[in-house]
Every structure is written in C-alpha cells, then in structure tokens.
N, C-alpha and C positions, 0 to 999 in steps of 0.2 A: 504494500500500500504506500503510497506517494505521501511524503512525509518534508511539508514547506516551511521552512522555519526561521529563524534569524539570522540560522547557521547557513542557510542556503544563499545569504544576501550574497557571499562573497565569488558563490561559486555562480550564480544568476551573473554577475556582473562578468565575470570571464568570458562566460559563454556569447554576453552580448558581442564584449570586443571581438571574439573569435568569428561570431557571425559577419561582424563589419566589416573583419579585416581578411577574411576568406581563409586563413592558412593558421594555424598555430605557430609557425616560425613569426609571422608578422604582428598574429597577437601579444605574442611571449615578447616583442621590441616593444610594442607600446605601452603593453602595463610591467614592462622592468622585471619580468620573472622568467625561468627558463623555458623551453619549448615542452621540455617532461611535466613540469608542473602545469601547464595549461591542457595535458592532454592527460593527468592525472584527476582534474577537478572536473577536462568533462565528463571521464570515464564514473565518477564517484556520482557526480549529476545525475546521470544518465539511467545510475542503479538507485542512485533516490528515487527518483521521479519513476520508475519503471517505463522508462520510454528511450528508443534509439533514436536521438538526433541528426546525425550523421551516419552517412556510407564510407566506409574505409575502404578507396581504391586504391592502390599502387602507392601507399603514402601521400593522397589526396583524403582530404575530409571534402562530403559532398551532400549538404545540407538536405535532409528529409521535409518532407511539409511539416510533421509536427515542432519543426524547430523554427520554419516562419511564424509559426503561430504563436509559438512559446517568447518568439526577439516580440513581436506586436503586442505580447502582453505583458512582457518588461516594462518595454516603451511608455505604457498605460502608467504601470505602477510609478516607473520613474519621474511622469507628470505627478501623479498624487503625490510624491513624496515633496516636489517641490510644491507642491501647491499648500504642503501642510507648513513648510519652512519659511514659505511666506507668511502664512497663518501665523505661526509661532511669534515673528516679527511682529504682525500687528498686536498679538497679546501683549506680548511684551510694551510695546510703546501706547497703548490703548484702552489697554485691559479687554478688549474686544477683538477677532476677528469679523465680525457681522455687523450692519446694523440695517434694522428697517426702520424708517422715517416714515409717518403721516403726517402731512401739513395740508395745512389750509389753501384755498386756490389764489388768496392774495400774496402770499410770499414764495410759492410754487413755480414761479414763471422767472425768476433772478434770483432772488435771494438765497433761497433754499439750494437752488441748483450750486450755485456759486460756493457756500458750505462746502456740498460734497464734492467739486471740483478742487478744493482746498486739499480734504481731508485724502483722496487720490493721490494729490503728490506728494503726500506723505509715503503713501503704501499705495500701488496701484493694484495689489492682491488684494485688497482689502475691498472685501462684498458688502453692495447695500442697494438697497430696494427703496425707492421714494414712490408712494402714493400720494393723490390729491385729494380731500375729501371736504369735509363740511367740519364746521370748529366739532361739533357735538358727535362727529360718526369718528375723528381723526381723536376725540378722550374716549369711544368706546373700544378702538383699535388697543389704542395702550392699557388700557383696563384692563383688557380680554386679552391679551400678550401676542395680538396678532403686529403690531408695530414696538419697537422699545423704545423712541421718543415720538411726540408729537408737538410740532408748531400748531400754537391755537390762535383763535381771537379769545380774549378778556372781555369780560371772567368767566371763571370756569369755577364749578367747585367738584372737588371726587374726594369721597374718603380714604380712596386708597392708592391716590396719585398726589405727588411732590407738582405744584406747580410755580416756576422762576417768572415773574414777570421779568421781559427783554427790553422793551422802548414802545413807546406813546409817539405816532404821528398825527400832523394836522391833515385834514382833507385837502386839494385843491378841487377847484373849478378848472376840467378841461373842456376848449373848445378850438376851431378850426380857426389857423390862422386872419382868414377871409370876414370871420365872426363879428359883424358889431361891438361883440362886448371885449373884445381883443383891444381896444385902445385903451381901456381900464387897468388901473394899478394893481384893483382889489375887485372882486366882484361880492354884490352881496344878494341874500336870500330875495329881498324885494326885485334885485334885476331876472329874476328868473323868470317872470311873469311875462305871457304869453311868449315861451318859447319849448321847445320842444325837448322835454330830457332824456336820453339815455341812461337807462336805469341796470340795476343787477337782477334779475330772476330766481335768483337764491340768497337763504332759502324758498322765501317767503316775499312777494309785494307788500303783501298787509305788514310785514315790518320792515319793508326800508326806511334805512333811516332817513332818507332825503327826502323821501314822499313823506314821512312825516314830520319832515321840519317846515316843509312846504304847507302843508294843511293848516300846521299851527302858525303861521303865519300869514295865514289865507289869503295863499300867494296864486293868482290861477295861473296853471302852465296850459300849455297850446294841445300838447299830447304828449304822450312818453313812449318808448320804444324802449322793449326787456328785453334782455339778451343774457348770452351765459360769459362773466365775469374777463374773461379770455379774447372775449370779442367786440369788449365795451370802446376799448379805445382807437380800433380798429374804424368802428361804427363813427365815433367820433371825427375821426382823419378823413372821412368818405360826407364829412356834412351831414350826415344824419341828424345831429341834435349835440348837446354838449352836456357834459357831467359834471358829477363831485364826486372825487374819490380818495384813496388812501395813496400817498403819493411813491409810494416802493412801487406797488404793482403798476401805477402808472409809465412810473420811470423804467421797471423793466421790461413794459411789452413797447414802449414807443422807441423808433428812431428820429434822428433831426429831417429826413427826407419826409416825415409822416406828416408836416406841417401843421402840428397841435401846440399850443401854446397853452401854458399852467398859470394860473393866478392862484392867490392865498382867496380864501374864501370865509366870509364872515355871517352867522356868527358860527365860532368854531366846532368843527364838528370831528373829532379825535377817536384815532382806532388804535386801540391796545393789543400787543402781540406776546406771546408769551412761549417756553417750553417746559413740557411736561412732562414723565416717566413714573415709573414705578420706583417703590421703595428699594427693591435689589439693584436698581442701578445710580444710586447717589456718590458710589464711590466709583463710578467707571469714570477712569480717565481721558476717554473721549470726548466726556462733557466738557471737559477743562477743555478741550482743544477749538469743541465747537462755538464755547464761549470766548475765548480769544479770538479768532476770527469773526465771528458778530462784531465784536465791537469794531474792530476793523472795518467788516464790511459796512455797519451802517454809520462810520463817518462818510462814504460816498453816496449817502443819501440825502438829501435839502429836506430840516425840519423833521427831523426824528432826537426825540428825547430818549436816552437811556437810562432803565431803571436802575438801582444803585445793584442790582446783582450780576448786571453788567460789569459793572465797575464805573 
C-alpha cells in the first residue's frame, strides 16, 4: 500500500528534477548529488508508491504515463505549498490570511476599493472578497460571520458587534456644469424649487433624506428621477436633474470630463461612516493597517471630519 508522507517530500522532489531534466546524470548536476543517489530515491519511490515510473532501456530512463501524472500532481502540490507560505506571510504581518469586506454602496465605488488596493501591496497573496450591500444587510453579514468587517452608514446598534465611528461628511449639491444654479457659491434648500432632482432608490423614497428636507421646507420641486446610487451622478453629467449627496461617492464615481460641478449645500445635511466587526477580531492587526490608511485616504477627500478613532 502507497504510503505518502513527509519523508517522501524529498524523494517527490528528485523525481520532479529527474522528470525535467530527462536523465539522472543531468539531475544528479542540478540538485549536487550523485547519479546512484538519484537512481536510489527513485528506485525506493517507486517501491513506496507501488508504481513503475520509468522504462529502463539500454541505460535510458523513459518516463511511463503514471509519472506525467505523478510530475502534474507535484506541480499542484508545489502551488499549495507556496500558496500556504504566502499565507503564513500574511498571518504573520496581519494576523489574517482572508478577509471579507461588506460595505455600503456609498464608499464601494473608491474608497473601499482603494483600502484593499493598499492592503495588496502589502501581500498580493493575500485573499479578500468585497461585497456591496445596504448599511442594515452589510451589520447582518458581520453578525452572521458571512463578512469579518463591514463599512456602514451611522448609526448602527448590535449587541454583538464592536462598532468605530471613521468620519462625518457634509453633503454637496451636484449639478451640470451648463446649470443655472452653477454660478452660485452655495446653493440652498429654497433654490431647489421647481427643479428637477435626482434622487437615491435605496433603500426607501419614503426616507430620503433630501425628499424630506425638501417637504419640510415646503420646497416644491419640478419632479424627481430614482435611480440606483451608482448611477446618480452619471444621470446628473447627462442633464437629467441635479442632486445632494455624500461627497466620497461623488468624488469617486465622477471625472473632470463628466462636467459636474459640486457646491457646499445648506442647511447641512451630514453622512456618518463607520466600521464594524465582531468581538474575535478586535485584536487583528489588519485593523491597525486598514485604519492607517483611512486616514490617509480620507485626507484626499474635501470636507470629511474624522472621528477621534481615527486619530
């Protein structure tokens, strides 16, 4: 019976160079041992494994199929093995090889991504899985251990989640360069009136919050156009209408060619971002890394306040 074991790591590795290198004299040159010792390990192989790798012609070895298949499943192993020593590297400097990420669709589109493009050139072995979801469905991921951190919107409450408030943005007023209210420093609630807004469709119209700053201010608009978060400013660039939004995911889905133009908007209407996890991961040092670069990242953001656990 074929008997694989740690002891066999050394004589697996023979047999690969002997496959590479076609001849035992050319093996026995490249791994520094004699021509009898590479034809003693694969003889000793051969009675492990109960299987003949080679044809012994005229002092030619002449590889049997079960030995291509035996080098292809080296080859396999030898990926795992590095794929584990990268691993080990991340543990090492992370306390993790893995993470899954749930975030919200407002930090989804730049910010978030930009994180785990960071935490990559740290370790580019290093596996992670970014979903987008809804503040409420991205704390029921981490609750349920299907993600191990999540970007939220504030607030949130779980009893059995740690949650760091990150930074407080203000809203802007985006609208088309071509836009009337474009020659404006500031725009405010009352200039919204009869025109037409671009709104979020999630989760809920009945609570946007701009619809309802608008009502309470019994501001009439022209009409409104919902769309899915992703497409708001897209709609915006195209004349559709113009919004109020969080100014991260504006800044990361616009370019300078999009011809959208940002004002400060009064009165203020402020979105809070935060990350959350469970109690087993307070000491993974990933955190540390994902919070050094936040603050990093959201200094290239205009008009984000960081929470003091930011730093």
């Amino acid at each position: 019976m074929a008997d694989v074991n740690i002891h066999s790591l050394k004589a697996l590795a023979i047999f690969k160079t002997l496959f590479e290198a076609g001849s035992a004299s050319q093996a026995a040159r490249i791994l520094g041992i004699t021509q009898s010792g590479v034809s003693r390990s694969l003889a000793q192989l051969e009675e492990n494994l109960g299987i003949q790798l080679f044809l012994r012609e005229k002092n030619r070895l002449v590889a049997m199929p079960e030995a291509r298949e035996l080098y292809e499943e080296i080859l396999r192993l030898m990926g795992n093995i590095e794929e584990l020593r990268h691993s080990v590297l991340a543990l090492k400097e992370f306390g993790t090889s893995r993470l899954r990420i749930a975030a919200v669709p407002g930090l989804s589109f730049g910010f978030v991504p930009r994180l785990v493009a960071a935490l990559l050139e740290e370790n580019r072995r290093f596996s992670v899985s970014l979903d987008m979801m809804s503040s409420h469905e991205v704390q029921l991921a981490v609750e349920s251990s299907h993600a191990d951190i999540g970007f939220v919107t504030l607030p949130i409450t779980s009893r059995v989640l740690r949650v760091e408030p990150w930074f407080t943005s203000k809203a802007l007023c985006l609208m088309p360069q071509s836009h009337p209210l474009a020659t404006q420093e500031r725009i405010d609630v009352q200039d919204l009136g009869d025109q037409h807004l671009v709104i979020s469709n999630q989760p809920s119209i009945s609570t946007n919050p701009l619809l309802e700053l608008v009502a309470r201010h019994r501001v009439q608009i022209a009409g409104k156009t919902e769309a899915n978060i992703g497409t708001i400013t897209a709609l915006v660039a195209n004349n559709v209408g113009i919004t109020v939004m969080n100014p991260i995911t504006a800044q990361d889905q616009l370019a300078p060619r999009d011809g959208v133009e940002m004002r400060p908007f009064s009165p203020a209407m402020e979105f809070s971002f935060g990350l959350t996890y469970r109690d087993d991961w307070k000491q993974a040092r990933v955190l540390d890394f994902l919070r050094e670069r936040g603050r990093s990242l959201l200094a290239t953001y205009p008009g984000t306040m960081l929470d003091e656990s930011l730093g």
